[in-house]
BAFI-3210 file (N, C-alpha, C; in Angstrom, 3 decimals, decimal comma, padded with zeros to 6 digits):
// residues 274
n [1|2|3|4|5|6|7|8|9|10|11|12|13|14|15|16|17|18|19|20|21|22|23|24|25|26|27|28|29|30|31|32|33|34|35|36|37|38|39|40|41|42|43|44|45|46|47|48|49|50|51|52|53|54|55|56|57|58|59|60|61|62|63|64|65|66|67|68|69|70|71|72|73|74|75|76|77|78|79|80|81|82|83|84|85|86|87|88|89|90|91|92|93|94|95|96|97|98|99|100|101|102|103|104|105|106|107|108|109|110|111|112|113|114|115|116|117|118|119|120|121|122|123|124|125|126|127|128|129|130|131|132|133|134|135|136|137|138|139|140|141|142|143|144|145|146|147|148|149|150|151|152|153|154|155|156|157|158|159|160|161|162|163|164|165|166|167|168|169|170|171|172|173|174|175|176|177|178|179|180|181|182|183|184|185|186|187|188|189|190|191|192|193|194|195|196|197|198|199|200|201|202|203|204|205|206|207|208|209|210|211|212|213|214|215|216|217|218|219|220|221|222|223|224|225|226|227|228|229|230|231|232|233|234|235|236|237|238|239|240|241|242|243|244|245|246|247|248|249|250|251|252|253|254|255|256|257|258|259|260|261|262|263|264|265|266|267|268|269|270|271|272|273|274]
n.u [-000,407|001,751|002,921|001,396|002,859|005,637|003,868|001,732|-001,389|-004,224|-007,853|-009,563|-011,102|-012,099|-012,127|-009,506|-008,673|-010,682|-011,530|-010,466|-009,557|-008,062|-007,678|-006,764|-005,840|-006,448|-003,859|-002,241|-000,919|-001,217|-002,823|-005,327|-006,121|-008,802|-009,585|-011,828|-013,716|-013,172|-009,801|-007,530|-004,760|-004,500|-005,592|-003,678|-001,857|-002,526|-002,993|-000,280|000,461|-000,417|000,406|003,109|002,543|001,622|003,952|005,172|004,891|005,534|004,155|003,339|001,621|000,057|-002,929|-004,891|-007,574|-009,274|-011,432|-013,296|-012,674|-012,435|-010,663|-010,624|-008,017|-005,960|-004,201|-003,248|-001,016|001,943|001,970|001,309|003,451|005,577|004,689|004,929|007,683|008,769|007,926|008,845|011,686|010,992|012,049|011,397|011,182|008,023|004,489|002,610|-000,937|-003,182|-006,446|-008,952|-011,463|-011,286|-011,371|-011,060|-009,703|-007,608|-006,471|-006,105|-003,633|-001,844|-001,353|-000,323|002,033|003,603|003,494|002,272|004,122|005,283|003,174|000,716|-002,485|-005,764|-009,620|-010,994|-010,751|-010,636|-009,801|-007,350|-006,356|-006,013|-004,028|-001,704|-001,418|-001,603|000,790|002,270|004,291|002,608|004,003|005,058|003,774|001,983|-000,724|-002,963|-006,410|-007,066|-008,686|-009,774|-008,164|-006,314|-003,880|-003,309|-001,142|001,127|000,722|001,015|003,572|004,813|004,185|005,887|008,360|008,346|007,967|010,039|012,389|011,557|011,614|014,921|015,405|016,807|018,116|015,472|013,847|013,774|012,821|010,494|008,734|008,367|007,109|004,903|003,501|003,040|000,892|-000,954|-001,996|-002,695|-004,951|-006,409|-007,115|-007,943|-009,790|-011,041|-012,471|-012,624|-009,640|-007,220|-003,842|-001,397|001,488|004,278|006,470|008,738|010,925|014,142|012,429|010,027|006,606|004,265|000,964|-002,431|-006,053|-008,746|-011,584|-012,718|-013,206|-011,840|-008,697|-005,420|-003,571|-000,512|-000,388|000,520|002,414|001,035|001,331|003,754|002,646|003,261|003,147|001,482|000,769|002,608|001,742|001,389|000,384|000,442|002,653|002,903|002,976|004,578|006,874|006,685|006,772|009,563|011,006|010,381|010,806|008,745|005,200|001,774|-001,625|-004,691|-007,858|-010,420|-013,014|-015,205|-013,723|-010,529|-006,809|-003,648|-000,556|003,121|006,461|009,410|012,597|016,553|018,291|020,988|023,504|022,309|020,954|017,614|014,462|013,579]
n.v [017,220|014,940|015,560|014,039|010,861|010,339|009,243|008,254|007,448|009,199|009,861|010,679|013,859|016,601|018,098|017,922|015,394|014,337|012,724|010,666|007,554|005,167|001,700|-001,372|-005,020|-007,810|-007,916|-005,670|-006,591|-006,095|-003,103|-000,989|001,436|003,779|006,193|008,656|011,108|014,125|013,891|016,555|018,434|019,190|017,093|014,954|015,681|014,895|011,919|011,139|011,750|010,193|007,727|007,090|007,693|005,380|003,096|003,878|001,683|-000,544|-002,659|-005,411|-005,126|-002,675|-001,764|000,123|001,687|003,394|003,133|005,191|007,491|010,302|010,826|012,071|013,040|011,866|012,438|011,524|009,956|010,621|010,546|007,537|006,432|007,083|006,307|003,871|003,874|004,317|002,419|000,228|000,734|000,424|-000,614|-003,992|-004,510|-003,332|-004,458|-003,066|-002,280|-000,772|-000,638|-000,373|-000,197|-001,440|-000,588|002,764|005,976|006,164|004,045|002,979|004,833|003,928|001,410|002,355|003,438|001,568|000,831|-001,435|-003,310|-003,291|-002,007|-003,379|-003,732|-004,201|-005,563|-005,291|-004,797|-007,281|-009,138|-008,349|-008,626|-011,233|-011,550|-010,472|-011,452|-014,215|-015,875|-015,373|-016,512|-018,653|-019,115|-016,749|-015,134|-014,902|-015,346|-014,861|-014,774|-012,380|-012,115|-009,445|-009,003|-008,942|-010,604|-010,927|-008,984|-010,464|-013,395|-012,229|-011,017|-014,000|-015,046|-013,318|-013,845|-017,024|-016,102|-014,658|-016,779|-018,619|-017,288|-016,306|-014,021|-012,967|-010,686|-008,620|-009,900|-008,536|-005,682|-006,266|-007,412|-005,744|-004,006|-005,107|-006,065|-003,684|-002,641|-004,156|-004,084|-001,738|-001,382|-003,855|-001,575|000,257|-000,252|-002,688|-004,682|-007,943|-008,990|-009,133|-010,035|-009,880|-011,102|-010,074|-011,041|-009,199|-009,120|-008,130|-007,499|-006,803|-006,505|-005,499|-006,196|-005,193|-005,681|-004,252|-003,666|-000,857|002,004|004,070|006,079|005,674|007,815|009,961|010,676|012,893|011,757|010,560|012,988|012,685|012,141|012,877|010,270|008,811|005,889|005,484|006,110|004,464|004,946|006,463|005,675|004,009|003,797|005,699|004,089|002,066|004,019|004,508|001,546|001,372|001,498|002,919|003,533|003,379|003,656|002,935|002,951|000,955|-001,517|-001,260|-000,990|-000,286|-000,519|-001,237|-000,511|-001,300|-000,924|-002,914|-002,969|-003,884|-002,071|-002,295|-001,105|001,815|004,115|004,352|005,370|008,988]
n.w [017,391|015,128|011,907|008,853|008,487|005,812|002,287|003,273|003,059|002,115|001,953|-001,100|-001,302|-002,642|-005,748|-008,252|-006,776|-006,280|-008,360|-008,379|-007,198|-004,676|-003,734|-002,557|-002,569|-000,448|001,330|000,046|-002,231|-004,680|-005,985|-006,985|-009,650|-009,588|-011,897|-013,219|-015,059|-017,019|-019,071|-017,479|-017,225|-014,362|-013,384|-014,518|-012,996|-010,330|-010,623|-011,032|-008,627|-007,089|-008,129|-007,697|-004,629|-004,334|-005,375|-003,233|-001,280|-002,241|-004,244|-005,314|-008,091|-010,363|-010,770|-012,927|-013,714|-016,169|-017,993|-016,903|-018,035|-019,896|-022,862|-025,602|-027,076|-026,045|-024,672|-022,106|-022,006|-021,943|-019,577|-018,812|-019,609|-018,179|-015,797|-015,990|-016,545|-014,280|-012,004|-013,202|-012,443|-009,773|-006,317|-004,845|-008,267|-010,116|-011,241|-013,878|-015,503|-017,836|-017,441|-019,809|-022,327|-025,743|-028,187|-027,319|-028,096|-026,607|-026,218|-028,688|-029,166|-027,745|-029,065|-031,490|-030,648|-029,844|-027,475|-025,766|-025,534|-023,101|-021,281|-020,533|-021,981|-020,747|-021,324|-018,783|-014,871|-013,588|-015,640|-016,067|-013,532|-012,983|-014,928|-014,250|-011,665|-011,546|-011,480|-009,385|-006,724|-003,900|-001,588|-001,086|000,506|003,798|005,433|008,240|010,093|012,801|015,928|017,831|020,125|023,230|023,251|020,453|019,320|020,198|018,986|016,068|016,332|016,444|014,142|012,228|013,391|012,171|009,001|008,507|009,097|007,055|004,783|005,228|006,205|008,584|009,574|009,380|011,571|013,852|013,284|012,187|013,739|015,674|014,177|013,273|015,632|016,927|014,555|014,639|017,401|018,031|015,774|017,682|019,548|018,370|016,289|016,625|015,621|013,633|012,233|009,538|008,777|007,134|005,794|003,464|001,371|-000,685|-002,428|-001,404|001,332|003,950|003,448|005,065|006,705|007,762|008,055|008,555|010,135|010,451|008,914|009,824|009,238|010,235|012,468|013,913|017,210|019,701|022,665|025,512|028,326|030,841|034,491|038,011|040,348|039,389|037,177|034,309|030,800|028,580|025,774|022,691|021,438|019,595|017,059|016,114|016,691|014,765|012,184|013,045|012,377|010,423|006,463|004,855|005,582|005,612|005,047|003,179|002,128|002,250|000,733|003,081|005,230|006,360|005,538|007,215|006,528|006,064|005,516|005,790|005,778|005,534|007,637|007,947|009,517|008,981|011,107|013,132|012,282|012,902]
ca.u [-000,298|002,745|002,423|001,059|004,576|005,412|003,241|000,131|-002,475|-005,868|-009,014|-009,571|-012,598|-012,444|-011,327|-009,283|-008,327|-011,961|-011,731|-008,716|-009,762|-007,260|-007,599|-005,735|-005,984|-005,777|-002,008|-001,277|000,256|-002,152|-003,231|-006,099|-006,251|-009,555|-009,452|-012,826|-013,937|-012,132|-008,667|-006,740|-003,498|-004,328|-005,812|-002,679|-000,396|-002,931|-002,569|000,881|000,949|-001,310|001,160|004,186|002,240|001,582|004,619|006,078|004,403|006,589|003,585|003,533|001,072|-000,854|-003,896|-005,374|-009,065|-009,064|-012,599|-014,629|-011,850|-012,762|-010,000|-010,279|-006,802|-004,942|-003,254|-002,461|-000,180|002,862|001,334|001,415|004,667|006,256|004,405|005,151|009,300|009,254|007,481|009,865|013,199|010,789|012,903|011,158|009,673|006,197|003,795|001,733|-001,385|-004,112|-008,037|-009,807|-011,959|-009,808|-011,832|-010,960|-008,298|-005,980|-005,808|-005,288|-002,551|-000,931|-001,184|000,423|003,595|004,203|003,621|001,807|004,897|005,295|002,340|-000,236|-003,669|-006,558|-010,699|-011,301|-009,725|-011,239|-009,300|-005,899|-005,906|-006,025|-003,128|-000,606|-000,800|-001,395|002,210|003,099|004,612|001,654|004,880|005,806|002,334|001,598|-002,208|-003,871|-007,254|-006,766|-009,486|-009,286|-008,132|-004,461|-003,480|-003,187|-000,184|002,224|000,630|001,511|004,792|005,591|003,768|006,765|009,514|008,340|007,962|011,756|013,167|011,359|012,562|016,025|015,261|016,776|017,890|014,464|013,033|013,231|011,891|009,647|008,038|008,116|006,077|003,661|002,988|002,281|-000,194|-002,311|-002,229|-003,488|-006,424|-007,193|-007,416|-009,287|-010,459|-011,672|-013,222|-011,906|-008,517|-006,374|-002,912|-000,340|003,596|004,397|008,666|009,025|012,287|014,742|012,089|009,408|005,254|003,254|-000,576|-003,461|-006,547|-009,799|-013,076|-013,056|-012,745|-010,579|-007,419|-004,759|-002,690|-000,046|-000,781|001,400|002,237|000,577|002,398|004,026|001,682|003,781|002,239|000,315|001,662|003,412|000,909|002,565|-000,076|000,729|004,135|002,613|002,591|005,933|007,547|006,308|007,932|011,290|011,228|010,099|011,379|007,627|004,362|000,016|-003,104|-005,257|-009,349|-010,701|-014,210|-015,519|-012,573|-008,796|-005,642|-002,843|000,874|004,240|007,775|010,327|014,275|017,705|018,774|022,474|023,535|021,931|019,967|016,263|013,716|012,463]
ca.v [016,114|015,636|015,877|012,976|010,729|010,072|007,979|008,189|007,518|010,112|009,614|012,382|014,639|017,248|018,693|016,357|013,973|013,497|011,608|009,281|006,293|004,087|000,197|-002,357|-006,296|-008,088|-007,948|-004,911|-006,981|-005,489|-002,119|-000,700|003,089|004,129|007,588|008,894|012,334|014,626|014,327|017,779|018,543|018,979|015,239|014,194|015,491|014,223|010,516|010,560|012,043|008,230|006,595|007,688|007,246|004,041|002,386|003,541|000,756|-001,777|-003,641|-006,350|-004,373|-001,562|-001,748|001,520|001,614|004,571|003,396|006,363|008,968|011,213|011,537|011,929|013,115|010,836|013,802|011,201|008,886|010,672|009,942|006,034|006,253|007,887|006,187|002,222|003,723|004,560|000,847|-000,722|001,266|000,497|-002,076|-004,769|-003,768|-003,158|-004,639|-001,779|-002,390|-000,321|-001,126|000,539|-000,293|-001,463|001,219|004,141|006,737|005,888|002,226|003,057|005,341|002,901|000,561|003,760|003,878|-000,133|000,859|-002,308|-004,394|-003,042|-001,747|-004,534|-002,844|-005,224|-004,839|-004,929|-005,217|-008,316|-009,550|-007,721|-009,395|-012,442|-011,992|-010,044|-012,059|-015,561|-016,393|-014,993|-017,537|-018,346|-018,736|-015,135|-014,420|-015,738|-014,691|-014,848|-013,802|-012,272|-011,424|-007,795|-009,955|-008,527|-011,741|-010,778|-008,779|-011,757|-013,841|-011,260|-011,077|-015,261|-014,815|-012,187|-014,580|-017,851|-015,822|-014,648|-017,823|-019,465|-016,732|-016,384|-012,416|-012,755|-009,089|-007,985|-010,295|-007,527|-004,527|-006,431|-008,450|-004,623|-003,124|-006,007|-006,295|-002,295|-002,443|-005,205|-003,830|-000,545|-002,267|-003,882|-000,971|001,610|-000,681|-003,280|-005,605|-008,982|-008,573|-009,926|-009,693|-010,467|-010,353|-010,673|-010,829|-008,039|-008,728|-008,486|-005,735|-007,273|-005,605|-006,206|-005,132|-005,302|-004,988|-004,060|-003,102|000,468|003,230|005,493|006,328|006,433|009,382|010,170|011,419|013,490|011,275|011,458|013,609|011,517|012,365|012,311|009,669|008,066|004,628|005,998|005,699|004,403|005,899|007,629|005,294|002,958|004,403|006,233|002,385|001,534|004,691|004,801|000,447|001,007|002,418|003,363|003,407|004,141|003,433|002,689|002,930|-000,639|-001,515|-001,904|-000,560|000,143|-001,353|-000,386|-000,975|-000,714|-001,983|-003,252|-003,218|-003,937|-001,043|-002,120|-000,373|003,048|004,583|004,228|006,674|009,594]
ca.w [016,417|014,199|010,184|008,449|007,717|004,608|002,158|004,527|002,021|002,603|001,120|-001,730|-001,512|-003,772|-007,100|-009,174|-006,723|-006,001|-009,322|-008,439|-005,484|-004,769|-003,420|-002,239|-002,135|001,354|001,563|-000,288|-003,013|-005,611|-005,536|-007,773|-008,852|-010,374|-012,547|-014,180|-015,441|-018,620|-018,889|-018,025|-016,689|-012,993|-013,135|-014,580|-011,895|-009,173|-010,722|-010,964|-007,227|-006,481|-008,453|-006,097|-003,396|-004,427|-005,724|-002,143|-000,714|-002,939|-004,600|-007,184|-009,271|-009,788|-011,935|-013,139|-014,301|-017,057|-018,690|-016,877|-018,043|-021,310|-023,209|-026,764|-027,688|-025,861|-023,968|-020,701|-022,495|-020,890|-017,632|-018,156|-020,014|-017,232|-014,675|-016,289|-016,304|-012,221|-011,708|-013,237|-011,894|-008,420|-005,786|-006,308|-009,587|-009,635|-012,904|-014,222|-016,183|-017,697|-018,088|-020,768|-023,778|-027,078|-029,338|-027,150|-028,391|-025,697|-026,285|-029,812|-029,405|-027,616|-029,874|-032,431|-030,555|-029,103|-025,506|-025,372|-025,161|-021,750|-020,372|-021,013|-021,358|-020,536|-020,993|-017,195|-013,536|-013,404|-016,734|-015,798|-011,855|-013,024|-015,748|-013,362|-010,500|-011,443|-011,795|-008,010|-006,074|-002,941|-000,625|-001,153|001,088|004,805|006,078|009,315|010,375|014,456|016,701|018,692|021,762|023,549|022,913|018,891|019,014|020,294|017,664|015,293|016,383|015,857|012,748|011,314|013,203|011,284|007,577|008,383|009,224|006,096|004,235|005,507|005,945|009,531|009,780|009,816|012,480|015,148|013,347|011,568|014,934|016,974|013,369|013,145|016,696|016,677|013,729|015,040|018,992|017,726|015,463|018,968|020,646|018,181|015,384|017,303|014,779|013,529|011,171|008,320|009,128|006,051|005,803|001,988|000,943|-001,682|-002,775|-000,003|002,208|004,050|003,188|006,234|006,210|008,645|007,578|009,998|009,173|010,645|007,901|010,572|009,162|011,754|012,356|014,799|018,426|020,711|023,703|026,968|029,124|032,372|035,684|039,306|041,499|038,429|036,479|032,844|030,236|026,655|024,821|021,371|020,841|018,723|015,342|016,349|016,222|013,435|011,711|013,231|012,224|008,495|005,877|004,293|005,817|005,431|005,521|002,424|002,374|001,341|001,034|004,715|006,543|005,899|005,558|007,069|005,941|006,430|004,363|006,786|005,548|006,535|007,980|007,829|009,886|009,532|012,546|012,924|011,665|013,960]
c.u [000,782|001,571|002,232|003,035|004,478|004,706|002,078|-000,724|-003,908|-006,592|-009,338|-011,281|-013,021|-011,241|-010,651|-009,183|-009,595|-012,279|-010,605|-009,358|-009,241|-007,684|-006,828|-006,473|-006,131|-004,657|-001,523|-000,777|-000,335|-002,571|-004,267|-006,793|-007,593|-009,488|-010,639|-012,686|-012,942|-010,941|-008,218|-005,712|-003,835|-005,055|-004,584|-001,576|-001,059|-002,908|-001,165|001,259|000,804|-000,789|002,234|003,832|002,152|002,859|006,052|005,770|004,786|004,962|003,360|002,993|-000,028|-001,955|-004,813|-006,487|-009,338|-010,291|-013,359|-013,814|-012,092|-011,049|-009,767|-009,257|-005,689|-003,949|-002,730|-001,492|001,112|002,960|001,954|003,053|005,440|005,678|005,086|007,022|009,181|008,578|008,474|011,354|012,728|011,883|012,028|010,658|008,630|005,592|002,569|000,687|-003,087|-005,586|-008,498|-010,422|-010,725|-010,600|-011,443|-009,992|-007,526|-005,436|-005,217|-004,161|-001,331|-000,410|-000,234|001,869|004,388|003,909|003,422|002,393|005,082|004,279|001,057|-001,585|-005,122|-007,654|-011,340|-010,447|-009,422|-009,487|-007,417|-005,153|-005,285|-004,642|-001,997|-000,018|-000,937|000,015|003,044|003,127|003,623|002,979|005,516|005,168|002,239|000,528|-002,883|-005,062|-006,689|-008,121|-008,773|-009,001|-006,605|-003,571|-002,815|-001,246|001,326|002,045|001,261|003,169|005,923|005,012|005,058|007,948|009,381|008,445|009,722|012,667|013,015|012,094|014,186|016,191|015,742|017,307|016,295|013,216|012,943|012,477|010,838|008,051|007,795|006,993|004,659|003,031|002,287|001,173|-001,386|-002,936|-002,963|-004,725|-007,269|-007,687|-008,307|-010,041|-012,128|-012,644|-012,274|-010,471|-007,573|-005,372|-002,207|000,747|003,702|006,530|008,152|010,444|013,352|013,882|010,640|008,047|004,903|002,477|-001,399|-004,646|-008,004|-011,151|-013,799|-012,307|-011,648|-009,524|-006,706|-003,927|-001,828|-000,016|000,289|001,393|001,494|001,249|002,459|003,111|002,390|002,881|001,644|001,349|001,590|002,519|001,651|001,644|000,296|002,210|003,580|003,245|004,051|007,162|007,416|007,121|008,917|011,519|011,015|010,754|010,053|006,844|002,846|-000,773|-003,668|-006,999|-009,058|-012,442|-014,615|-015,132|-011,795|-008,627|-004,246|-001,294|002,292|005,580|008,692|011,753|015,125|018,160|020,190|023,252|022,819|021,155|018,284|015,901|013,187|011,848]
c.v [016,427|015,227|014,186|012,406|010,166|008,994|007,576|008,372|008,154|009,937|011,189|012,617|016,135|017,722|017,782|015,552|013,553|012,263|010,660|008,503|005,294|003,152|-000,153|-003,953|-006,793|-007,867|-006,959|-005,463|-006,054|-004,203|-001,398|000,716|003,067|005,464|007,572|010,744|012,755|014,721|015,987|017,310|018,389|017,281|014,557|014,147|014,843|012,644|010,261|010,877|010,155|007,617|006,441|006,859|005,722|003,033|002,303|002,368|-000,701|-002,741|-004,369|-005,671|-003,914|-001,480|-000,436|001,303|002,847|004,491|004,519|007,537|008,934|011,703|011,271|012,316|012,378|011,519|013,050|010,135|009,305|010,266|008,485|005,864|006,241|006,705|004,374|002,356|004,113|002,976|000,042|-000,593|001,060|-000,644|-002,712|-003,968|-004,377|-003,690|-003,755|-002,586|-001,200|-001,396|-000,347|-000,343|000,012|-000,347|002,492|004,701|006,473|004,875|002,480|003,762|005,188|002,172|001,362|002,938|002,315|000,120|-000,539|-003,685|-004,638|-002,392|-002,591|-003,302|-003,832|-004,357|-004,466|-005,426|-006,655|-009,500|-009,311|-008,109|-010,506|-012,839|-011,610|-010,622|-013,201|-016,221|-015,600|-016,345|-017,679|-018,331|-017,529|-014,289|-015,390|-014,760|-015,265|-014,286|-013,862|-012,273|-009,824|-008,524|-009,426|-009,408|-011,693|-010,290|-009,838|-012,881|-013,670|-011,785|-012,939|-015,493|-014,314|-013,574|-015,735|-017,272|-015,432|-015,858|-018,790|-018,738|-016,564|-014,745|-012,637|-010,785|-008,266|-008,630|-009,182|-006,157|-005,184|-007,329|-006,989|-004,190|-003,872|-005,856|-004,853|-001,967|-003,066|-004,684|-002,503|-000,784|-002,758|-003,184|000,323|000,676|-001,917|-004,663|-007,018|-008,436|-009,513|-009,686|-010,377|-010,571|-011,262|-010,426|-010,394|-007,658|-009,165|-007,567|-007,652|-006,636|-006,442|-005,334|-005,817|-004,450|-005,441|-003,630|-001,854|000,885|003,885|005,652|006,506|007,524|009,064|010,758|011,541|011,905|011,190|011,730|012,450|012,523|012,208|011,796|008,607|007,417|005,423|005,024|005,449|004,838|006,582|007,200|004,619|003,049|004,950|004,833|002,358|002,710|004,690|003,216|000,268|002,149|003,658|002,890|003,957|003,703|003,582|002,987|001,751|-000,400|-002,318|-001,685|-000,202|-001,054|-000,553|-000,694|-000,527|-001,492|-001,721|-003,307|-003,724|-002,526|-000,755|-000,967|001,396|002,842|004,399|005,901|007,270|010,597]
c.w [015,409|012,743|009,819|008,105|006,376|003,895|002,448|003,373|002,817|001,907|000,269|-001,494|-001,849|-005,233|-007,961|-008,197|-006,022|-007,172|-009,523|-006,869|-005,978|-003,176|-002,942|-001,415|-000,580|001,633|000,748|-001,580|-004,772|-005,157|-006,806|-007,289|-010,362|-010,706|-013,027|-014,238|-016,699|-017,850|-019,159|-016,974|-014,841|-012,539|-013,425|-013,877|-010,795|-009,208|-010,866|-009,904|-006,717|-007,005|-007,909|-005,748|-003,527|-004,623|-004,184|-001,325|-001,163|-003,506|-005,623|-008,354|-008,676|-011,059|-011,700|-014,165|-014,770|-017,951|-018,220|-017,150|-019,747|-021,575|-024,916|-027,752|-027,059|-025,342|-022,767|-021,078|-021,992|-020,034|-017,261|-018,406|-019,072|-015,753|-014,528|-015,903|-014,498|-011,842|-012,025|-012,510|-010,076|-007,578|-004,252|-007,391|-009,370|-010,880|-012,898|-014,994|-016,168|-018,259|-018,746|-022,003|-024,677|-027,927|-028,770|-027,724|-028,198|-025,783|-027,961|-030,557|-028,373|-028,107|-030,839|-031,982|-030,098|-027,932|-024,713|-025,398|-023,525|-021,138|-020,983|-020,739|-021,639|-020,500|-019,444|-016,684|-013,715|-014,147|-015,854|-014,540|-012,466|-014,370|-015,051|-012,311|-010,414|-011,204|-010,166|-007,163|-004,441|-001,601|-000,113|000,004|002,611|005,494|007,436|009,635|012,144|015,070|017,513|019,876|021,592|023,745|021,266|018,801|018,826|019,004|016,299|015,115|016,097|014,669|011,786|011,589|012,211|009,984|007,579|008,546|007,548|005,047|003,566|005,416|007,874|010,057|009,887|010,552|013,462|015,065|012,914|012,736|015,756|015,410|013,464|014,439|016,583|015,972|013,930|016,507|018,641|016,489|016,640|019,477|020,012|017,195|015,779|017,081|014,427|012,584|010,599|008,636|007,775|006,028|004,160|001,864|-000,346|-001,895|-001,399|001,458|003,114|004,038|004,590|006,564|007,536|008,258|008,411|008,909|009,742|009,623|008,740|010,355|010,448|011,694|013,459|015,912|018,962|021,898|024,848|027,667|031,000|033,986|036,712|039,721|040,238|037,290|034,999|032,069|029,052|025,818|023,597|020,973|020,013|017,312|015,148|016,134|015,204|012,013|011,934|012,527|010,376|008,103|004,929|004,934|005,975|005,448|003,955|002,672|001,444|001,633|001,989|005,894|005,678|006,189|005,628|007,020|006,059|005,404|005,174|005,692|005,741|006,478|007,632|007,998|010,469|010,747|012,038|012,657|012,891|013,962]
res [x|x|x|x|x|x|x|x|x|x|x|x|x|x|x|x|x|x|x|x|x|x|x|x|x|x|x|x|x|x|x|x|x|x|x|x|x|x|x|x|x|x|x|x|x|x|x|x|x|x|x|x|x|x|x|x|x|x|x|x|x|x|x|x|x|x|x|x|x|x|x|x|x|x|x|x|x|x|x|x|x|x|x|x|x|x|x|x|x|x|x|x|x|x|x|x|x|x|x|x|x|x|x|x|x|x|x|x|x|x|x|x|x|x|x|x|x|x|x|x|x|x|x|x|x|x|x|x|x|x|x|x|x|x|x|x|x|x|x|x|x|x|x|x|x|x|x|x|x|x|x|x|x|x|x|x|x|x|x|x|x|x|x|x|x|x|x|x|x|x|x|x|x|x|x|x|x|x|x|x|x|x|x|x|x|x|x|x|x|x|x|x|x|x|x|x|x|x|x|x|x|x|x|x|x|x|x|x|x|x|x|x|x|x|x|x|x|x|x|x|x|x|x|x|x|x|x|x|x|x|x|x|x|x|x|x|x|x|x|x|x|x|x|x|x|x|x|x|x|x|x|x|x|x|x|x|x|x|x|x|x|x|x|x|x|x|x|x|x|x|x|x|x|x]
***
C-alpha cells in the first residue's frame, strides 16, 4: 500500500487531535472543525494542522466550534489570527468564523484588538451557517442522489460534462468526468449504499464530493498483479485516477458515513500527478 496522498483526512484518536473532529456539509462547501478541552500549545499546532488540511479542499467556509475549549488567557488568538490570514490568501478564499460564548476571554480579546472586523465570531454553528453561506449563489452547486447501480458512474460522468458547459470550465471536462466517475464507481463497489454526488465551481477549480453512508475511509491499494491466461483485472486504479486528475484530494468522516473529495484544475499544460 502506498502512503496516504496528500490531504487524506484521518479520523483522530488520541492525544490532542482526539480533541479536534472535523465535518463537512453535503458538498464540502462548508466544513465544521470542533476543538474542546484546555488550551496548550500541542492543541494549537494540531488545529492549525486541521486548518491546512482543511483549506486544501478549497471550501467556502470553515466554522470552528471553540465553546468546549478552556482557555482563560486567550493564549489561541495567534492560532485564529494566523489561521483567518491563510483563508483569505486561500484560491478561492475561504470565510472563517468562530463559535464561542460573547463572555468568554477569547471573544473578549477579540473584541480588545478588532479581530472582529474579519473574523466574525458568532454564539453557535447553527447562527454562523446561516450568516456565511446565505449569500452563496445556489448555481455555484449541482446535487444528485445515485444508487450503488454500475450504471452510476456514467451518470456521474454527464453530471460533471453539463456543470462545465454551464459553467464554461471546459478544460476540466475530461479530468473532472474520469475523477467523478472514479469516486462514485468505487462507492459502488465498497460502499455500496445510496449516495450524494455534488460538483460545486470554486473559483476557476472544480470541488467534487461523494458522499456514502459507509464510515470506511479509502486508501490506496497496490494493483493486482496481471495473471497469464486470466482476463487483466483493473483493480486498485481507481483512486490512482483520481490523484494523477486532481490537484487535492480526501475523505472526511460525516455523520453516518464519509465524504469523499477531490479539486479538479486546469492543468495547462503541466503533466498529471503520479
Amino acid at each position: 500500500m502506498e502512503e496516504n496522498p496528500p490531504y487524506l483526512f484521518l479520523p483522530a484518536l488520541d492525544g490532542a487531535r482526539a480533541q479536534v473532529s472535523v465535518t463537512a456539509d453535503v458538498d464540502g462547501a462548508v466544513i465544521d472543525i470542533a476543538v474542546r478541552g484546555d488550551w496548550h500549545p500541542q492543541l494549537g499546532a494540531t488545529v492549525a494542522l486541521e486548518i491546512g488540511r482543511c483549506l486544501a479542499e478549497s471550501p467556502a467556509a470553515i466554522l470552528i466550534d471553540v465553546a468546549g475549549v478552556t482557555d482563560p488567557a486567550a493564549d489561541s488568538v495567534p492560532v485564529w489570527l494566523s489561521a483567518t490570514q491563510a483563508a483569505a490568501a486561500a484560491d478561492p478564499p475561504a470565510r472563517l468564523a468562530l463559535c464561542l460564548p460573547a463572555w468568554s476571554p477569547l471573544a473578549h480579546r477579540l473584541g480588545q484588538i478588532g479581530a472582529q472586523r474579519y473574523l466574525p465570531v458568532f454564539a453557535s454553528v447553527a447562527e454562523a451557517r446561516e450568516s456565511l453561506t446565505g449569500s452563496r449563489p445556489l448555481t455555484d452547486v449541482v446535487r444528485m442522489r445515485l444508487p450503488p447501480s454500475p450504471v452510476s458512474p456514467g451518470v456521474a460522468r454527464n453530471l460533471v460534462g453539463g456543470a462545465c458547459h454551464a459553467w464554461n470550465l471546459a478544460p476540466l471536462l475530461h479530468p473532472g468526468r474520469a475523477v467523478l466517475s472514479e469516486l462514485v464507481a468505487n462507492a459502488v463497489e465498497h460502499a455500496r449504499t445510496e449516495m450524494e454526488v455534488s460538483i460545486s465551481r470554486r473559483g476557476t477549480a472544480l470541488h467534487l464530493a461523494v458522499r456514502d453512508r459507509d464510515p470506511t475511509l479509502p486508501r490506496i491499494i497496490d494493483p493486482c498483479p496481471v495473471e497469464p491466461g486470466l482476463p487483466l483485472n483493473e483493480r486498485g486504479h481507481g483512486l490512482r485516477v483520481v490523484h494523477a486528475d486532481s490537484v487535492a484530494w480526501g475523505a472526511i468522516p460525516t455523520a453516518g458515513g464519509k465524504m469523499v473529495w477531490a479539486t479538479v484544475r486546469d492543468r495547462a499544460g503541466h503533466r498529471r500527478r503520479w
